[in-house]
TORDREN-572340 format. One record per residue: x, y, z of N, C-alpha, C in turn. Coordinates in steps of 0.05 Angstrom, whole numbers, always signed. Atoms other than C-alpha are relative to their C-alpha. Layout:
REM residues N
@n_xx X&n_yy Y&n_zz Z&ca_xx X&ca_yy Y&ca_zz Z&c_xx X&c_yy Y&c_zz Z
...
This chain:
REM residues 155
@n_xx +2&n_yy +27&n_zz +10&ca_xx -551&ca_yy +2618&ca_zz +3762&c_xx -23&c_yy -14&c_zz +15
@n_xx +20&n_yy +12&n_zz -5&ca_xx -619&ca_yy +2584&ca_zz +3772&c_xx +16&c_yy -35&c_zz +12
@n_xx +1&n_yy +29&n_zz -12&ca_xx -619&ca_yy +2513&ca_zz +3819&c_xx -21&c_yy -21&c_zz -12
@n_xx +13&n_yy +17&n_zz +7&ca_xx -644&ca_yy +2456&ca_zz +3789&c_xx -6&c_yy -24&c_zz +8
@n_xx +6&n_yy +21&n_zz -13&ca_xx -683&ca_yy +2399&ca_zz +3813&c_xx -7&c_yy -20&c_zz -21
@n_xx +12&n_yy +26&n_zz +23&ca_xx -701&ca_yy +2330&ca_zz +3757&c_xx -7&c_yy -19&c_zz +11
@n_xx +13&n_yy +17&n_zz -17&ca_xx -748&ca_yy +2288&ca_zz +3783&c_xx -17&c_yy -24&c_zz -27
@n_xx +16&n_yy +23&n_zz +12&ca_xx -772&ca_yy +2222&ca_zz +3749&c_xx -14&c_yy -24&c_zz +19
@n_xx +7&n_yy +30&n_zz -9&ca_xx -824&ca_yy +2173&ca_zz +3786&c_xx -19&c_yy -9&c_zz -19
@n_xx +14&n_yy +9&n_zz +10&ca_xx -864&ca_yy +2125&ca_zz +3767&c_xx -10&c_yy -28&c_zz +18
@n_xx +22&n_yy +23&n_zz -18&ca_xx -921&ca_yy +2077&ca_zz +3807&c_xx -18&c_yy -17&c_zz -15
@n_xx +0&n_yy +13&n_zz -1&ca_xx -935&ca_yy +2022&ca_zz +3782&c_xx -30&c_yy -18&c_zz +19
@n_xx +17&n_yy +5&n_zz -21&ca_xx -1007&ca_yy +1999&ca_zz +3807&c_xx -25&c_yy -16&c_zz -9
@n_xx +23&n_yy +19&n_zz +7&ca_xx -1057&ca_yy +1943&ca_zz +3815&c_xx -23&c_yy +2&c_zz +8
@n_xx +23&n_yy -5&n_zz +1&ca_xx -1131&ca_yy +1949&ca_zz +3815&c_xx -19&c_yy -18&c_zz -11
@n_xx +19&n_yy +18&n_zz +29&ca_xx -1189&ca_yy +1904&ca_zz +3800&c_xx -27&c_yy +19&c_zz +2
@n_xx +23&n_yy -16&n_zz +0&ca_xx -1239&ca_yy +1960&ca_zz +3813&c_xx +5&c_yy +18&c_zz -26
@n_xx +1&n_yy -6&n_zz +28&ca_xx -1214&ca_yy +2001&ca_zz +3752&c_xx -17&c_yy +28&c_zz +4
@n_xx +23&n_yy -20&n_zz +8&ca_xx -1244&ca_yy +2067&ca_zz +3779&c_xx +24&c_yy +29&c_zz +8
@n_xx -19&n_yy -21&n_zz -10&ca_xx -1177&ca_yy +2116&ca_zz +3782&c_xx -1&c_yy +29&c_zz -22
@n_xx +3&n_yy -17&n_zz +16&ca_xx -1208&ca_yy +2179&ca_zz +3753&c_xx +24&c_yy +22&c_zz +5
@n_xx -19&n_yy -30&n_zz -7&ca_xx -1167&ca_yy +2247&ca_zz +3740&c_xx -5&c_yy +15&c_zz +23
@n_xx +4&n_yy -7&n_zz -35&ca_xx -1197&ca_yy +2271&ca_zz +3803&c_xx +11&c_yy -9&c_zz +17
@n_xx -12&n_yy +11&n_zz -26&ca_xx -1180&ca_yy +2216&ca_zz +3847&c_xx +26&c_yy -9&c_zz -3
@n_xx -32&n_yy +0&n_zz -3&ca_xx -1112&ca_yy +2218&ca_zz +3818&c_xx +11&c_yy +19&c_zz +9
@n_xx -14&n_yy -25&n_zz -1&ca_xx -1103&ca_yy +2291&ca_zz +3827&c_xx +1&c_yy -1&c_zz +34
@n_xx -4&n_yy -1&n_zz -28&ca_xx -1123&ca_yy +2281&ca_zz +3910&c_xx +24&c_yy -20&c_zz +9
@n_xx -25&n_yy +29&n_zz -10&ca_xx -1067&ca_yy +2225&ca_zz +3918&c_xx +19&c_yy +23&c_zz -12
@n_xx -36&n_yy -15&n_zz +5&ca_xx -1006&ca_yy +2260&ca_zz +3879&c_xx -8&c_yy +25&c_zz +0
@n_xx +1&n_yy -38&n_zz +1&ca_xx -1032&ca_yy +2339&ca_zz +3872&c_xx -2&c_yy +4&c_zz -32
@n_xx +9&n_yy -11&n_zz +24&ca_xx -1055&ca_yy +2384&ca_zz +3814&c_xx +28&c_yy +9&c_zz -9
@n_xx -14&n_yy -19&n_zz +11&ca_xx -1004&ca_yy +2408&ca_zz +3766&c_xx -8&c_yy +28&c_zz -7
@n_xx -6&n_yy -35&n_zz +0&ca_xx -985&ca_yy +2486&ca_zz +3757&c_xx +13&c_yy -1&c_zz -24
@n_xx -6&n_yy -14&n_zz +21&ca_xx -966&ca_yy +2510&ca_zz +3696&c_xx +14&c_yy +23&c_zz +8
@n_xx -7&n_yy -19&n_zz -5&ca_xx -915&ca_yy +2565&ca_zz +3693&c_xx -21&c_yy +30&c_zz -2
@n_xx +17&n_yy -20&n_zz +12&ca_xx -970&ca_yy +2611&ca_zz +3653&c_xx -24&c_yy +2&c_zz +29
@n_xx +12&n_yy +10&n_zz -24&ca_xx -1014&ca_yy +2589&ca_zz +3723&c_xx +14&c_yy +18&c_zz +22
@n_xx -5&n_yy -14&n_zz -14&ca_xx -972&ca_yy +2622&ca_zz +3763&c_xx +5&c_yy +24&c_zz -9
@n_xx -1&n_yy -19&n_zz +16&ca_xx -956&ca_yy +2679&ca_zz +3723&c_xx -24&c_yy +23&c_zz +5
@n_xx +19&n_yy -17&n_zz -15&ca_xx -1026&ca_yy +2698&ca_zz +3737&c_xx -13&c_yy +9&c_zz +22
@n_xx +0&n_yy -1&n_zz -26&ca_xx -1019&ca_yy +2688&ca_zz +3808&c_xx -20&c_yy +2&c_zz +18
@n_xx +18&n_yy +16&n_zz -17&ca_xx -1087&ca_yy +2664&ca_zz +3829&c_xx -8&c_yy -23&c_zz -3
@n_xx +5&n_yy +39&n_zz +6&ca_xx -1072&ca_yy +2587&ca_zz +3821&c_xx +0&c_yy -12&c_zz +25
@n_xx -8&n_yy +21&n_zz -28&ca_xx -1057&ca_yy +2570&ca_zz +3896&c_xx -25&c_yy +3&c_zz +8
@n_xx +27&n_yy -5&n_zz -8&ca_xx -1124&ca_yy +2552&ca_zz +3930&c_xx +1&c_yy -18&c_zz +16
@n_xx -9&n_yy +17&n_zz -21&ca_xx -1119&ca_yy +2536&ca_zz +4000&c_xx -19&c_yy -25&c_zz -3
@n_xx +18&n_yy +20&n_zz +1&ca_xx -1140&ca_yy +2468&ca_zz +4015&c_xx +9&c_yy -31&c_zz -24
@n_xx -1&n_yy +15&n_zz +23&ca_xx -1115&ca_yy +2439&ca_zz +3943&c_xx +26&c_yy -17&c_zz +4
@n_xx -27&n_yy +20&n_zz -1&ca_xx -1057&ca_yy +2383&ca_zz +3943&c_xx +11&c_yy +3&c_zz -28
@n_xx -28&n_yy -3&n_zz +30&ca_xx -999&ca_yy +2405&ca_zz +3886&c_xx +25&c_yy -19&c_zz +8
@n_xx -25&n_yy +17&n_zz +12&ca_xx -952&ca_yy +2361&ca_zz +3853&c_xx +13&c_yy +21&c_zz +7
@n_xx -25&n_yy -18&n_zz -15&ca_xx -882&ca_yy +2390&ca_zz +3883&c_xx +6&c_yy +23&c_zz -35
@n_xx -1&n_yy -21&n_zz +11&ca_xx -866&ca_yy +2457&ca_zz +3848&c_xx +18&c_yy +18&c_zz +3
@n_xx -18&n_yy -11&n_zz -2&ca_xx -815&ca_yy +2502&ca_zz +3830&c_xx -8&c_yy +30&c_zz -8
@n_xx +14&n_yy -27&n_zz +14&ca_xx -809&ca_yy +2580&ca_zz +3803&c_xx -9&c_yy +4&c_zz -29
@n_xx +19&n_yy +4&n_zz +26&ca_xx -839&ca_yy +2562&ca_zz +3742&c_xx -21&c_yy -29&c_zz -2
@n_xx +23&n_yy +13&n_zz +5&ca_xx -890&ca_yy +2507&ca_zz +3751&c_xx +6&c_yy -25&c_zz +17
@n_xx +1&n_yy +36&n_zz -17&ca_xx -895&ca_yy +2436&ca_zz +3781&c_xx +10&c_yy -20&c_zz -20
@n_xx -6&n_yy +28&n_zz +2&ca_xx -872&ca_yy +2363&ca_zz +3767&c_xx -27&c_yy +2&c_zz -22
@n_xx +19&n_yy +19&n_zz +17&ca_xx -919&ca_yy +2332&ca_zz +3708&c_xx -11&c_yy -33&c_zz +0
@n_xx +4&n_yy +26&n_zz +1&ca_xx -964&ca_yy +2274&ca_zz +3707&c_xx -9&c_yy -18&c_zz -26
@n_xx +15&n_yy +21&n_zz +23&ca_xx -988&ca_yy +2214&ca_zz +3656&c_xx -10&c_yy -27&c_zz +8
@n_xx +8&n_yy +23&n_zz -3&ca_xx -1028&ca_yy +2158&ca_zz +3664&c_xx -11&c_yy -13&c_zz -16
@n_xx +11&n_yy +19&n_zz +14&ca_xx -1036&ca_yy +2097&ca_zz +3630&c_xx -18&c_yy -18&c_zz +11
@n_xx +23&n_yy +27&n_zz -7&ca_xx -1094&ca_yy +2043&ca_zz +3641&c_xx +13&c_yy -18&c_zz -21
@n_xx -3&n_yy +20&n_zz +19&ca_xx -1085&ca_yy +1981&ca_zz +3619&c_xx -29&c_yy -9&c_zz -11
@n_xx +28&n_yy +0&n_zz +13&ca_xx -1134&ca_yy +1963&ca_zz +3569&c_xx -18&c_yy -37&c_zz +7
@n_xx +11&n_yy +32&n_zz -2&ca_xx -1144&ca_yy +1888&ca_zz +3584&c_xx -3&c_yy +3&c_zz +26
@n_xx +10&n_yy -1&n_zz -26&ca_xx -1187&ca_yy +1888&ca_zz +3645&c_xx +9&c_yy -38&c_zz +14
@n_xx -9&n_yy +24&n_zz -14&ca_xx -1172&ca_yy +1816&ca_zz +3656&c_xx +28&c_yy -3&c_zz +19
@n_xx -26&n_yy +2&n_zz -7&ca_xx -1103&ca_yy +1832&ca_zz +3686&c_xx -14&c_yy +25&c_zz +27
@n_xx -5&n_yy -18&n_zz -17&ca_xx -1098&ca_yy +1870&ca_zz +3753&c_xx +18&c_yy +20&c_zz +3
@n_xx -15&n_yy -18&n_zz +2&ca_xx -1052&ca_yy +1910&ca_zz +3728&c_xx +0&c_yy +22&c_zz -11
@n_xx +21&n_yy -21&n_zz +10&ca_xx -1083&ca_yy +1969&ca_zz +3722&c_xx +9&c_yy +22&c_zz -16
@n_xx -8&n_yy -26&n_zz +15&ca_xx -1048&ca_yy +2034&ca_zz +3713&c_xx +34&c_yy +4&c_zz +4
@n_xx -19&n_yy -8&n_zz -1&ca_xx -980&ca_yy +2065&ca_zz +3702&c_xx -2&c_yy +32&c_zz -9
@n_xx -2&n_yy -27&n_zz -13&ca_xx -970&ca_yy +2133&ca_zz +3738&c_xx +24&c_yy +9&c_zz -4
@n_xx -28&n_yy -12&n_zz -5&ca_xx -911&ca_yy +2169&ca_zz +3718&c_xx -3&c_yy +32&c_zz +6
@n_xx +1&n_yy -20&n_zz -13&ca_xx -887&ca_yy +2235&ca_zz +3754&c_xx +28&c_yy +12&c_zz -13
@n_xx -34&n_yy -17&n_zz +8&ca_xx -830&ca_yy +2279&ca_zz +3720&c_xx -4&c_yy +23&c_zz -4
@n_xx -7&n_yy -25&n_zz +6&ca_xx -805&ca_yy +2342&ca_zz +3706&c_xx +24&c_yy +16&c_zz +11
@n_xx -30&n_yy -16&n_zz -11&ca_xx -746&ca_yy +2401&ca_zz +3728&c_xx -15&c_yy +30&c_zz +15
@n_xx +20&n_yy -13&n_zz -10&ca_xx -766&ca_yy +2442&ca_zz +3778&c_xx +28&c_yy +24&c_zz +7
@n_xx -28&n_yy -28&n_zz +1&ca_xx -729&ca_yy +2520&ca_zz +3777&c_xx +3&c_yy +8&c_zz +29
@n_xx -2&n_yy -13&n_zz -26&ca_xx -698&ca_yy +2548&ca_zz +3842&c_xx -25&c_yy -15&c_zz +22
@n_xx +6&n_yy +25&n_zz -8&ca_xx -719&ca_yy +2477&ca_zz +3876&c_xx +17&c_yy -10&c_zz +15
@n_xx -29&n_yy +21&n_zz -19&ca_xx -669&ca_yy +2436&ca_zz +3930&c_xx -13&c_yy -10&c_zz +14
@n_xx +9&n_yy +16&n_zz -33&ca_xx -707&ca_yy +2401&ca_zz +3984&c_xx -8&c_yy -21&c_zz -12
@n_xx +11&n_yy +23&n_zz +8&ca_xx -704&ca_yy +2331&ca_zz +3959&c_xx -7&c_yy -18&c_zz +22
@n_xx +8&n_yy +11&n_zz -17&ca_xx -729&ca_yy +2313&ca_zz +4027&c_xx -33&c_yy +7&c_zz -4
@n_xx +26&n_yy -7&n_zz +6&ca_xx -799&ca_yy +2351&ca_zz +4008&c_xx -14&c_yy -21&c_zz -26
@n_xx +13&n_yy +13&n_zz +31&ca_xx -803&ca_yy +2305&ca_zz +3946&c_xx -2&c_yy -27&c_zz +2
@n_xx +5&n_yy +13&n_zz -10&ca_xx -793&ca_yy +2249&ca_zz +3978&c_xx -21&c_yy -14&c_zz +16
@n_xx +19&n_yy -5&n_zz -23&ca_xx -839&ca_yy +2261&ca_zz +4026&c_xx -32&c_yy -10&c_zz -19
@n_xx +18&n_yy -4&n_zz +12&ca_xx -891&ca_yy +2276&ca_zz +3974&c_xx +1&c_yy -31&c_zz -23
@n_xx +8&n_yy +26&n_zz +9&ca_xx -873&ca_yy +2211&ca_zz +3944&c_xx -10&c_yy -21&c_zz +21
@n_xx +10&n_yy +25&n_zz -22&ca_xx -888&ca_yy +2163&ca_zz +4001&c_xx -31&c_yy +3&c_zz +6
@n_xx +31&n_yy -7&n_zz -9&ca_xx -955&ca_yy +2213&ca_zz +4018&c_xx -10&c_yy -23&c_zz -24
@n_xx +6&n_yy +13&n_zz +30&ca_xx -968&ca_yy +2184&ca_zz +3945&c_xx -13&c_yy -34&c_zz +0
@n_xx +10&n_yy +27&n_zz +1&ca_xx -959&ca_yy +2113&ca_zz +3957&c_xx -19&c_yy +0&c_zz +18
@n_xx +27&n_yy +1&n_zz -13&ca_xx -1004&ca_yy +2121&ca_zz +4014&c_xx -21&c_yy +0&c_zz -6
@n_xx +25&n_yy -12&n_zz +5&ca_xx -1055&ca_yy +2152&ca_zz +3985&c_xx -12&c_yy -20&c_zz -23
@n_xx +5&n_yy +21&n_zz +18&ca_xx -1054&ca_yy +2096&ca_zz +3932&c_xx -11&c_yy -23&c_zz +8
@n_xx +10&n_yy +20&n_zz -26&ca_xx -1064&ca_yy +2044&ca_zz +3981&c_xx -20&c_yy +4&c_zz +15
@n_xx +13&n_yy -25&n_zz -8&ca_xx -1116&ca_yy +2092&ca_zz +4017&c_xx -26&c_yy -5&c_zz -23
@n_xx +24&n_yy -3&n_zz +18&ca_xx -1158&ca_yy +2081&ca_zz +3954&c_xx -1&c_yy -16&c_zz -13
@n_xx +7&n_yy +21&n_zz -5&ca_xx -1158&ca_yy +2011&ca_zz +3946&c_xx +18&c_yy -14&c_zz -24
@n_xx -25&n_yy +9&n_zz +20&ca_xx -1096&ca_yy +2001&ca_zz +3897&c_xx +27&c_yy -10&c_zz +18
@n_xx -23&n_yy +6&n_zz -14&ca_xx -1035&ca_yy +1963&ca_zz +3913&c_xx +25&c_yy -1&c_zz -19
@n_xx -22&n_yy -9&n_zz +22&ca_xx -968&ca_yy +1986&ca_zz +3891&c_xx +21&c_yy -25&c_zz -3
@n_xx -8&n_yy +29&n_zz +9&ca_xx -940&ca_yy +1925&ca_zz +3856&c_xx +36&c_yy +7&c_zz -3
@n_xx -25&n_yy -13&n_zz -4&ca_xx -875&ca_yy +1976&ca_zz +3837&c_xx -5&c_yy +30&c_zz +3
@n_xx -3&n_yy -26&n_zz +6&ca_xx -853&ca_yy +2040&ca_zz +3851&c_xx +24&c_yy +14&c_zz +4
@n_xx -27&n_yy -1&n_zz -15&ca_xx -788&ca_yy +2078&ca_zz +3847&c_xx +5&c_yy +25&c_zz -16
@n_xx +3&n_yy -33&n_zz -2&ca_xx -765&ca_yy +2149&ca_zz +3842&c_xx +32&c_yy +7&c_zz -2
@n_xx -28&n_yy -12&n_zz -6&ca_xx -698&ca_yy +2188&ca_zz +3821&c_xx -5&c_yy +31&c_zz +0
@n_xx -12&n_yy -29&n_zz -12&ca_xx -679&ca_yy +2259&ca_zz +3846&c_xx +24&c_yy +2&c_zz -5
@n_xx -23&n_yy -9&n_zz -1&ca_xx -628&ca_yy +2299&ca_zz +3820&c_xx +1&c_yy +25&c_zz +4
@n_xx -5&n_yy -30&n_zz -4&ca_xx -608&ca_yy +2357&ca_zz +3855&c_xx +26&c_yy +22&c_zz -9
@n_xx -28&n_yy -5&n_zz +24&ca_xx -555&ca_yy +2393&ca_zz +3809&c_xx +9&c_yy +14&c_zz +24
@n_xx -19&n_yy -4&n_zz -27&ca_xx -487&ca_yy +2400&ca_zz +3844&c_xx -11&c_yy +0&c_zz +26
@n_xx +5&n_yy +6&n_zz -32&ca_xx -515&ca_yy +2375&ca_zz +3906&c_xx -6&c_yy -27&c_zz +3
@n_xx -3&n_yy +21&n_zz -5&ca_xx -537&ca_yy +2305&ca_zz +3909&c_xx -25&c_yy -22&c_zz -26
@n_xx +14&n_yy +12&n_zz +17&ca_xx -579&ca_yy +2251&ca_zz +3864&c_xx -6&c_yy -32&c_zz +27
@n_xx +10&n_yy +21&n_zz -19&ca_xx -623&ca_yy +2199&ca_zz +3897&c_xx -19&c_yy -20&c_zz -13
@n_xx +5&n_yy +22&n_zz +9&ca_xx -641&ca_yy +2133&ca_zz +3876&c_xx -29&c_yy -17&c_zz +25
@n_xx +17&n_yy +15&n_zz -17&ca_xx -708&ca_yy +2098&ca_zz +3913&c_xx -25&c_yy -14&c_zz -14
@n_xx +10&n_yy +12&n_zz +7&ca_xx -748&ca_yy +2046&ca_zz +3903&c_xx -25&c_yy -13&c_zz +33
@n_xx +17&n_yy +3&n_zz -25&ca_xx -807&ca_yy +2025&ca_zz +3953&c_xx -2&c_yy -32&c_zz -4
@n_xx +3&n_yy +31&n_zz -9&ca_xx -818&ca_yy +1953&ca_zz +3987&c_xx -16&c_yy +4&c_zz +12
@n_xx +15&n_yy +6&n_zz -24&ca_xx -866&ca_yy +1927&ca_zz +4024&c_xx +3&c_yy -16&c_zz +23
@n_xx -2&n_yy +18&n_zz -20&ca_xx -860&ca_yy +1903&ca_zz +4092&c_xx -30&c_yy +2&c_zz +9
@n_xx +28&n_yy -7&n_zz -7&ca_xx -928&ca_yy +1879&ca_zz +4119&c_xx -18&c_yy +7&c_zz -15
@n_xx +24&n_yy -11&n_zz +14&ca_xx -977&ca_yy +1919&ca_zz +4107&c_xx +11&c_yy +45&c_zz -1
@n_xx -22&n_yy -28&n_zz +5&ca_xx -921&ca_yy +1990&ca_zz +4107&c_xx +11&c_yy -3&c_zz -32
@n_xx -33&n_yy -4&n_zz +19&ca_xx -885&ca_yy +2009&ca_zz +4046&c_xx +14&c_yy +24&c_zz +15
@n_xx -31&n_yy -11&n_zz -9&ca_xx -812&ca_yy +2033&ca_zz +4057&c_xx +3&c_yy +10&c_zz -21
@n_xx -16&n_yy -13&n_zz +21&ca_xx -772&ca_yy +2079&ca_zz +4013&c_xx +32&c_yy -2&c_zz +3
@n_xx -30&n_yy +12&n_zz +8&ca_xx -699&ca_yy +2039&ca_zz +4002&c_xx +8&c_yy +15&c_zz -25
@n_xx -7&n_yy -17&n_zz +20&ca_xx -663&ca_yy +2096&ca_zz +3970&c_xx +35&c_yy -1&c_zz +8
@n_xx -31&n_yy +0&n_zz +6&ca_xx -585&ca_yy +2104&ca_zz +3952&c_xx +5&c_yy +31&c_zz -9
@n_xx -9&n_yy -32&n_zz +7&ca_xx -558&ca_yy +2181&ca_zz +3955&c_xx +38&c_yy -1&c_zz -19
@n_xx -24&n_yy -15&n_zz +3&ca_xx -500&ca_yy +2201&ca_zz +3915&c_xx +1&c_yy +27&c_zz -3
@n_xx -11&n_yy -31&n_zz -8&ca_xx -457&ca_yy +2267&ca_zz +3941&c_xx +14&c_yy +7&c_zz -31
@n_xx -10&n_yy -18&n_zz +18&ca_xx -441&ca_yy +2314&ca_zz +3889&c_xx +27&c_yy +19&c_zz +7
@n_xx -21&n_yy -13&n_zz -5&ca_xx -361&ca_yy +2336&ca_zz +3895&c_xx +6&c_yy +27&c_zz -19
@n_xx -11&n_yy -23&n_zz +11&ca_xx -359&ca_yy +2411&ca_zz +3871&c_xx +25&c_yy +6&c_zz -24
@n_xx -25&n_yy -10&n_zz +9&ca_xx -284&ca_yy +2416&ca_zz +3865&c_xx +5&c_yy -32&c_zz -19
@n_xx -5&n_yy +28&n_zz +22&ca_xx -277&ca_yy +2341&ca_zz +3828&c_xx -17&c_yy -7&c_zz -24
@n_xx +12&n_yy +13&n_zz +15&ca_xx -335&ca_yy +2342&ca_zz +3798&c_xx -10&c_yy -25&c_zz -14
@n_xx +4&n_yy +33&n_zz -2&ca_xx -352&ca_yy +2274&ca_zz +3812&c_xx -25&c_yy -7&c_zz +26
@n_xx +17&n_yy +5&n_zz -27&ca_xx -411&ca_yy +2235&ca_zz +3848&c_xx +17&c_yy -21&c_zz +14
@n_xx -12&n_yy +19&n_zz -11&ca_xx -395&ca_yy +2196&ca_zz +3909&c_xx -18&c_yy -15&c_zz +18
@n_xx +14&n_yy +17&n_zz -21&ca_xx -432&ca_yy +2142&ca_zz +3953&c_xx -4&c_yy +18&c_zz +15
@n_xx -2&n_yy -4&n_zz -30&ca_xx -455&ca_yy +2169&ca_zz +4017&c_xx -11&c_yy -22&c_zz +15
């Protein structure tokens, strides 16, 4: 029985420079992998930053611009997908916060951003980022996955 990981974020980001090409998105969140990518098993190339990844391929990205430059509200970055024989929703985490950084880092400010993880039969995680200062935080809510009840529970 394969482990499954379901990951949906999405960032939320203001800009009045308007210059967030597919490049300088791919160095902030990471390149997607395609299962057929690994399959041929010379896709890893040290050095490269990958969207989190499982035994068939990585998380997926999309980005929208907004078309009315008069608004600072530039783009919407969403991050999803199901990642096979996957569990470390502390790695994805992780790779979300690098994220907001790296957004901030390149002269965008994350107006929202907020992220669910579900790690089947094991736990589902709820987070949303704040800003204190000049930090964002990741204010997240875990629920435990009970086996034998089959029920989630606060932790």
């Amino acid at each position: 029985m394969s482990q499954w990981t379901h990951v949906a974020a999405v960032f939320r980001l203001d800009s009045a420079e308007r210059e967030l090409t597919q490049e300088k998105l791919e160095t902030i969140i990471g390149e997607a992998i395609t299962y057929e990518d690994m399959c041929r098993g010379d896709w890893f190339y040290e050095g490269t930053k990958y969207l989190p990844y499982g035994r068939e391929g990585s998380l997926a990205y999309a980005c929208i611009e907004n078309d009315d430059e008069d608004y600072v509200d530039a783009y919407l970055v969403t991050v999803t997908g199901d990642l096979r024989d996957y569990d470390n929703s502390d790695e994805i985490e992780k790779w979300f916060m690098d994220s907001v950084k790296g957004f901030s880092e390149h002269s965008m400010t994350i107006r929202q951003a907020c992220i669910t993880i579900e790690v089947e039969y094991q736990n589902t995680i709820f987070g949303t980022v704040v800003q204190k200062g000049f930090d964002y935080l990741l204010r997240k809510h875990a629920l435990k996955y009970n086996r034998e009840e089959e029920t989630y529970a606060d932790t």
